[in-house]
C-alpha positions in Angstrom: -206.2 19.9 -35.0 -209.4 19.1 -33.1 -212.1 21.9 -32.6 -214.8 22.4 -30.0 -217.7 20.1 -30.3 -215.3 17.9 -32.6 -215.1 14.2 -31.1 -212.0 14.8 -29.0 -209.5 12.5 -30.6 -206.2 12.7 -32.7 -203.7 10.7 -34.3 -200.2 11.1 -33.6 -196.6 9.4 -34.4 -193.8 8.9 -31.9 -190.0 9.2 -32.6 -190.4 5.9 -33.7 -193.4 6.2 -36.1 -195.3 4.1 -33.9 -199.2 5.6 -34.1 -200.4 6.9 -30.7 -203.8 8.3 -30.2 -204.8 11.3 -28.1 -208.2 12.0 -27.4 -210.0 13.7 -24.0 -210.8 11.1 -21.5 -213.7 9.5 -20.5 -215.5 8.4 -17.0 -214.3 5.1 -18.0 -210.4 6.2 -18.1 -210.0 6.9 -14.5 -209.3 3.6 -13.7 -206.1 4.1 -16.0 -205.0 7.2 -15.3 -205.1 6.2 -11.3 -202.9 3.8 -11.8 -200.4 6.4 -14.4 -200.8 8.8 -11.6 -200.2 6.7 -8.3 -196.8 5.1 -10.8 -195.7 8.7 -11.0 -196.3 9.2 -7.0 -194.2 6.3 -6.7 -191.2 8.1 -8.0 -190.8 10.5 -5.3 -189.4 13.5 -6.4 -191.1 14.1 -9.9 -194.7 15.3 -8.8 -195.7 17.0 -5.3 -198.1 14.8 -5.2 -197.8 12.7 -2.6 -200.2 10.6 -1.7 -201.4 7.9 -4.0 -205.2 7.6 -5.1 -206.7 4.5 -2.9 -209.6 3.9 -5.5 -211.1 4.3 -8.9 -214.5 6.5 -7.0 -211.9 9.0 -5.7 -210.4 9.3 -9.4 -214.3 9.6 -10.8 -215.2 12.4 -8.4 -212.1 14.5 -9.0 -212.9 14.0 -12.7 -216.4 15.0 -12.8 -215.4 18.2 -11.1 -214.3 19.3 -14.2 -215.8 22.1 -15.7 -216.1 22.9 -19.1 -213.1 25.0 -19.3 -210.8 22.1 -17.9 -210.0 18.7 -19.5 -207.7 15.5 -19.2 -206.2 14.2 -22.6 -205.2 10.9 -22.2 -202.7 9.0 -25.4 -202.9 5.8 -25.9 -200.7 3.2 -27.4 -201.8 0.1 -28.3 -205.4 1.0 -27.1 -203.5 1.1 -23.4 -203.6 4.6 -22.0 -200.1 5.6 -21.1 -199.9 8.9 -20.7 -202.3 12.1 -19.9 -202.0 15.5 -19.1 -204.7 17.8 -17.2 -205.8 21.3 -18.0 -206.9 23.2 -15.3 -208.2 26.9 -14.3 -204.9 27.9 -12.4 -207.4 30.0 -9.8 -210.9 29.0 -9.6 -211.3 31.7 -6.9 -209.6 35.0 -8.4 -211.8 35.6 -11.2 -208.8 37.8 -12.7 -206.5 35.1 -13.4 -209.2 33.0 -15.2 -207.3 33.5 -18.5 -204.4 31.3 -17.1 -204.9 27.6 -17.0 -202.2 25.2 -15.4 -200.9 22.0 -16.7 -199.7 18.6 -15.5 -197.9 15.8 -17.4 -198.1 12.3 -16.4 -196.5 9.3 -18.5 -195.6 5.8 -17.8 -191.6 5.5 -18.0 -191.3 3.3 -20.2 -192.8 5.6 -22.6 -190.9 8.7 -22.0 -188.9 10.7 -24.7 -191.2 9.0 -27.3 -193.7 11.9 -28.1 -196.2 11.1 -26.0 -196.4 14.2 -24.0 -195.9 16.2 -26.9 -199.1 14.9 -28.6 -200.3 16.2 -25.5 -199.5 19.3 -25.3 -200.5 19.7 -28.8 -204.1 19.1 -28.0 -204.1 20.8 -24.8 -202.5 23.8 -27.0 -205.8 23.9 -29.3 -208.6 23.2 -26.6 -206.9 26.0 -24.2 -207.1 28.4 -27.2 -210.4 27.4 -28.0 -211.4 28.1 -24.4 -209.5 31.2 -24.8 -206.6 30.8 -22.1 -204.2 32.9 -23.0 -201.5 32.0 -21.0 -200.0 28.1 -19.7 -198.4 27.3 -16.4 -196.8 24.3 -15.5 -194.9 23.8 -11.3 -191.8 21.2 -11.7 -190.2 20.1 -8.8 -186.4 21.1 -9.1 -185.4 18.2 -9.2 -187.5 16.7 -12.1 -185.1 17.7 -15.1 -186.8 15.9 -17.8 -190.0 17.6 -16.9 -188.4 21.2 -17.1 -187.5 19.9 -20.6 -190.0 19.1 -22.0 -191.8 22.4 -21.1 -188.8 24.0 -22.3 -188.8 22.3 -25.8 -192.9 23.1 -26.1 -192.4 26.6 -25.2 -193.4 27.2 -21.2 -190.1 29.4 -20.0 -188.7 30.0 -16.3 -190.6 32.3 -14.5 -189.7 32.1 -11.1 -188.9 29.2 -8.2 -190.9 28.8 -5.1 -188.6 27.7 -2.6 -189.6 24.8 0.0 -192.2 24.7 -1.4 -193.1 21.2 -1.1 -192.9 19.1 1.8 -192.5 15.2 1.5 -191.5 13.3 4.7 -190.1 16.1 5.9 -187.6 17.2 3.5 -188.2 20.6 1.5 -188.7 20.9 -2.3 -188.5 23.9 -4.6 -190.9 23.9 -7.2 -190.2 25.6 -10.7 -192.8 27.9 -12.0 -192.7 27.9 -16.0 -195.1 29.4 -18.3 -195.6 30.1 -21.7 -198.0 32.5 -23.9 -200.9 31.4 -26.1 -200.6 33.2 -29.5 -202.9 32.4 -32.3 
């Protein structure tokens, strides 16, 4: 398991043995995860976001407004970045909630249902106690089944829905709130 001030990097296997590597991104990753993200926008109906990122600079800004309590993991497979997953305060602005992070998943198809976003979460698991979060939230779309499973099968539970929440070209989309608590 990593710890802080370790080099943020970790060897993995997916369900087929195959040797992935998870460590926190880099300035130089945005490129990469741009294009995992704006594949995943693509899909309409498995994110709420909606609008693709138009260039590496926008990527770059929204990642150095990170703070030290927030982080993007990115895996790699290969030495190509397929998948990452974001830690994030959940409320910047209500200074009582800053002991809940949220969370976000993003993975190239073709490498779904391999273990990639469960090396994830493992490392996002250990930085978020090490920043002492103590609880995880994750908002699925509805309709995204495979995401609500995988937060099932790592722990986050049911919580609540937020109905129409989403709006994408003018059709409505409830959003799943899930959650899970940080023990040591």
């Amino acid at each position: 398991m990593l710890q802080v001030g370790d080099v943020l990097s970790a060897v993995h296997k997916t369900k087929g043995e195959k040797k992935i590597v998870v460590r926190e991104a880099k300035l130089s990753d945005c490129e990469a995860i741009m294009k995992i993200l704006n594949a995943c926008i693509l899909e309409k109906g498995k994110t709420s976001l909606t609008k693709p990122i138009k260039n590496v600079e926008e990527e770059k800004k929204f990642f150095l407004s990170l703070d030290e309590k927030e982080v993007i993991f990115v895996c790699e497979s290969d030495r190509k970045i397929v998948g990452f997953q974001i830690l994030y305060i959940y409320s910047k602005i209500i200074e009582s909630t800053h002991h809940v992070a949220g969370v976000g998943t993003f993975v190239l198809p073709n490498f779904r249902g391999m273990g990639v976003g469960t090396a994830l979460m493992k490392e996002t698991f250990n930085f978020a106690r090490k920043r002492n979060y103590e609880k995880l939230i994750a908002e699925v779309m509805r309709s995204n089944n495979k995401a609500k499973s995988f937060y099932k099968k790592m722990g986050f539970k049911k919580v609540g829905k937020l109905t129409n929440q989403v709006k994408i070209e003018g059709k409505y989309y409830d959003v799943i709130v899930m959650e899970t608590l940080l023990q040591e």
